[in-house]
Structures are given as C-alpha cells and as structure tokens.
N, C-alpha and C positions, 0 to 999 in steps of 0.2 A: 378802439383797439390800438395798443402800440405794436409797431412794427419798429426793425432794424433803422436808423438814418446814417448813412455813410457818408465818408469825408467829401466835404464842398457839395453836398445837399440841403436843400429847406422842403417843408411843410406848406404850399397855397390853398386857400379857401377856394374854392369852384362856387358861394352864393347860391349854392343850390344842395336842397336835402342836406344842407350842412356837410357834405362833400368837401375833402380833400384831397390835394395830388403832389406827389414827391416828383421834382426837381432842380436838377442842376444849378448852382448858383454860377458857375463857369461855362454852363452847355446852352442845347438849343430848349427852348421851352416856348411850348404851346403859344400861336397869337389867335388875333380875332377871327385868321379864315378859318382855323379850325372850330370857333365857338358859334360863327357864323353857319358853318357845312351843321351844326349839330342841333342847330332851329330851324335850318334849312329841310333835312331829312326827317322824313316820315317812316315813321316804325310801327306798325300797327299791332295790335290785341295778337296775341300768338304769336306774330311772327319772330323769326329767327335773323339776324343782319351780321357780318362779317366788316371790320373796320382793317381794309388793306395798307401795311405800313404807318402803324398807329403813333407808333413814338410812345410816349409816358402813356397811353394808353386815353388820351382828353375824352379825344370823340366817344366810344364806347360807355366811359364812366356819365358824360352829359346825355349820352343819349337813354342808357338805362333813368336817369333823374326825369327825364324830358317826356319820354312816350310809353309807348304799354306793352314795349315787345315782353314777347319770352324770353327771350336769350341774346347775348351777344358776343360773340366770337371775334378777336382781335391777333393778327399776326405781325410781327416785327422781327428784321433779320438780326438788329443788333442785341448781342448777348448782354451787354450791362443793360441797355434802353428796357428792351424785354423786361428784365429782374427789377427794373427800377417800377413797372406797370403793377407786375405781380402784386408788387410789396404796396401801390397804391391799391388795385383794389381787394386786399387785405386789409388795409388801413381802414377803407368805409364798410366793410363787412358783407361784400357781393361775390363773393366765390364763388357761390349756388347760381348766381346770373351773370358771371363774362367773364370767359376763360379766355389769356394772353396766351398764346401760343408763338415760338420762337421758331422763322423758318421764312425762307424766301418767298418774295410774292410772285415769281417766275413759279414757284410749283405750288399755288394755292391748292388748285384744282386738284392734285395729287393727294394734299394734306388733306383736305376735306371733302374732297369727293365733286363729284359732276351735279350741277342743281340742287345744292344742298340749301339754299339761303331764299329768304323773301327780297332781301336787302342787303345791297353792297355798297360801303362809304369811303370814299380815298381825299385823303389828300395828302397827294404826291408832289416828288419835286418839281418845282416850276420847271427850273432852266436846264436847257439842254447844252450839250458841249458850246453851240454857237451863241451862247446866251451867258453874260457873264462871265467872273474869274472863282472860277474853286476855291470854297473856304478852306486852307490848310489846316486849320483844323477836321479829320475824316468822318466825326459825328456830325458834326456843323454841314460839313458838304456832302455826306448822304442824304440829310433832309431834307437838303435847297438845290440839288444838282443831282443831274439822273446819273449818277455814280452806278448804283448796283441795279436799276431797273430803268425801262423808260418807260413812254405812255403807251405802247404799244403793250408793252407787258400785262401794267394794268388794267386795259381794256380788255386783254386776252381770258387772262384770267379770271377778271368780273364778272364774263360774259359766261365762261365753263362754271363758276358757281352758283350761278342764278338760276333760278327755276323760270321758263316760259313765262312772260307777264311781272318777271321780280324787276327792281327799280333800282337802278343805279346815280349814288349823288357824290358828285365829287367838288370840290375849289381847284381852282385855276388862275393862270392869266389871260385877260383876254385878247396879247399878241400871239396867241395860240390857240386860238378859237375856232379857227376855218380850220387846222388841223386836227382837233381834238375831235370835232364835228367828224370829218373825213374818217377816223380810228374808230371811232366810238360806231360808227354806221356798218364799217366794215366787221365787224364782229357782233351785230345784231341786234347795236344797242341804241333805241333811235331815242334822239334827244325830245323830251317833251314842255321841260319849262327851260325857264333860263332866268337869272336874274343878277344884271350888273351891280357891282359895287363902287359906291364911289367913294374917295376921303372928305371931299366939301361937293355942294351943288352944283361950284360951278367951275370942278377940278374934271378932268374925264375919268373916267373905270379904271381900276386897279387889279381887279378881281372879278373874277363871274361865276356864278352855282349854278350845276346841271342836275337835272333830272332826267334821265336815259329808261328806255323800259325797253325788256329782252323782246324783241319782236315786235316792239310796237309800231302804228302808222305813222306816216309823215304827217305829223300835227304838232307845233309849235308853240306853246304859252311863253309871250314875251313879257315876266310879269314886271311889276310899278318898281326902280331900281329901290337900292340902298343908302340913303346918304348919312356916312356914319356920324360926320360932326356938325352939329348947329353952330357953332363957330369952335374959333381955337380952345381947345381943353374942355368943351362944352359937346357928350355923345348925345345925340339923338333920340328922340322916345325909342323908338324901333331898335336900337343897340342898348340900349339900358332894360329894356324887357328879356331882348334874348338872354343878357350876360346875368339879369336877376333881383336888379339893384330895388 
C-alpha cells in the first residue's frame, strides 16, 4: 500500500512479515529495547494488549508479526509521532488489527476504560529530572526524559487497564530497579520474571524486561540474561532471532 511520506521521513524494513515503519531521518527512531520488550512480551490467542507511549507505533506493529493476539491498541500524546504510526500501520495493511490512538498516558484509563486489556507494554522514558540533560530537541526529550509523564503514571494507569491476572512488560534501566519494583507493587503489579540486558558478557546490564501481573504473588523468575554482542559488530544468536535475520 502507499501512504503519504513527508519531508525528512524514510521507509525501514522491520524483517518481519515484510513489515515496514516510517521514520524520521532527523528524530528519535525506534532501538533494540523496544525490539527487545517486543520478544520479550507475550500476547496470547484472543487476547487484546495496549502499547503505552508507543512512538512510531514499533512495539504494537512487532507484536501483531510476533504473537496471536486479537487486537492491539497503542496510545501516543504527540500529534505528528501519532500520525506518523497511523500512516505506518496503513502502509502494512493492519487497520482491522491496531488502532493508534492520540492522548495522554496520564488518562489511559479514562480513554479505554477500567480492565479493558489482557496485556499492557511501555517503554517509557528512562530518566528522570535527576538523571541526565534534556534533549533540546522536545521530541527527543519526551521519549528519553519523563517530560510529560513519569513511572508513576505508567504504573497507574497499567494497573486501571488491566484485567485481574493481565501482565504487564515493560524496558527499563536497571539504576531504577529497586524503584520501579517499589511503583510497580504499589499499584498491584507484582513483578514475575525479569531479565537483564547486557552489551558484551563481561560489560554489566544496561537494560532490564519486566514481567508484572495484576495481583499476582510474590514469585520471582530470575531468567538466563541477554548478551547482545558476540563481539564488536558481531549480535548474538538470541538478538539476530528476535530482530529476524
């Protein structure tokens, strides 16, 4: 299908179902923690998942490719970012399976209702004010700095759209772990797996994916980490399967 491409956009392959996704040749575009959170998360036969703060829309598009839900619902506050989702997934022909919707993740809950979802996927901005300098760019630094939301948000909202038992996956860092932990508990979301990412074996974690379930028990899966590169410019079986190659 062709769609609109507007000025300082391209066309990327996504390696999967022949997928493609429009982005900015100037802006922020998709990396591996999102492609990473999108092998991470499980979407099961019927179920329905919610991608909080999607951006170009990555996660929802790979995750429709990846697993067997029914449906996927994705929200984004920024009005180009939104339209630029839209217009990818019109470009692979999924209109009937993931609606982008435009609207803050502070009132998810409001937009779609209370336990509406099996599955809620974020990945949000890392850093908080005490972390980092703000990209002066306001696209750039909505994505990477909790500008318009923080983790509190996300957890909030996760938790009022989840059905009892639904599962929440998010990426991370893990100098924010004992706090994500702490948020994610307080609003009923108890973490079940976990699994570090590293850049080389014998560099420390960079990243960490959670697995949260609404109500769940204190039980723990610490699974086998990530290590993304076999050496320099050489990715790992396990990264070359997720991304498709």
């Amino acid at each position: 299908m062709t769609v609109e491409l507007k000025e300082g956009e391209r066309i990327d392959d996504l390696q999967r179902n022949g997928y493609q996704i429009i982005q900015r040749t100037d802006g922020f575009c998709f990396g591996m923690d999102a492609v990473l959170l999108s092998g991470f998360a499980a979407v099961r036969k019927g179920e329905r998942a919610l991608d909080l703060g999607t951006g170009t829309g990555i996660i929802p598009i790979l995750l429709e490719a990846k697993t067997d839900g029914e449906h996927f619902s994705a929200l984004e506050i920024q009005h180009e970012v939104a339209d630029m989702a839209r217009r990818s997934v019109a470009l692979n022909g999924l209109e009937e399976r993931i609606r982008i919707v435009e609207g803050d993740i502070k009132e998810a809950s409001r937009i779609f209702g209370a336990a509406s979802f099996d599955v809620v996927t974020s990945n949000p901005p890392y850093m908080n004010d005490a972390h980092g300098l703000k990209n002066p760019d306001l696209p750039k630094a909505i994505s990477r700095h909790e500008v318009l939301c923080a983790l509190e948000d996300v957890a909030r909202e996760a938790a009022k759209v989840l059905r009892d038992g639904g599962r929440f996956y998010m990426v991370h860092r893990p100098h924010r772990l004992v706090e994500i932990i702490n948020t994610l508990s307080a609003h009923r979301l108890e973490v079940k797996r976990m699994k570090l990412v590293h850049p080389f074996v014998d560099r420390e974690a960079n990243m960490v994916l959670l697995e949260a379930v609404k109500g769940g028990g204190a039980f723990l899966k610490m699974e086998a980490p990530v290590i993304v590169f076999k050496e320099p410019g050489v990715y790992a079986d396990e990264i070359r399967d997720v991304y498709g190659y």
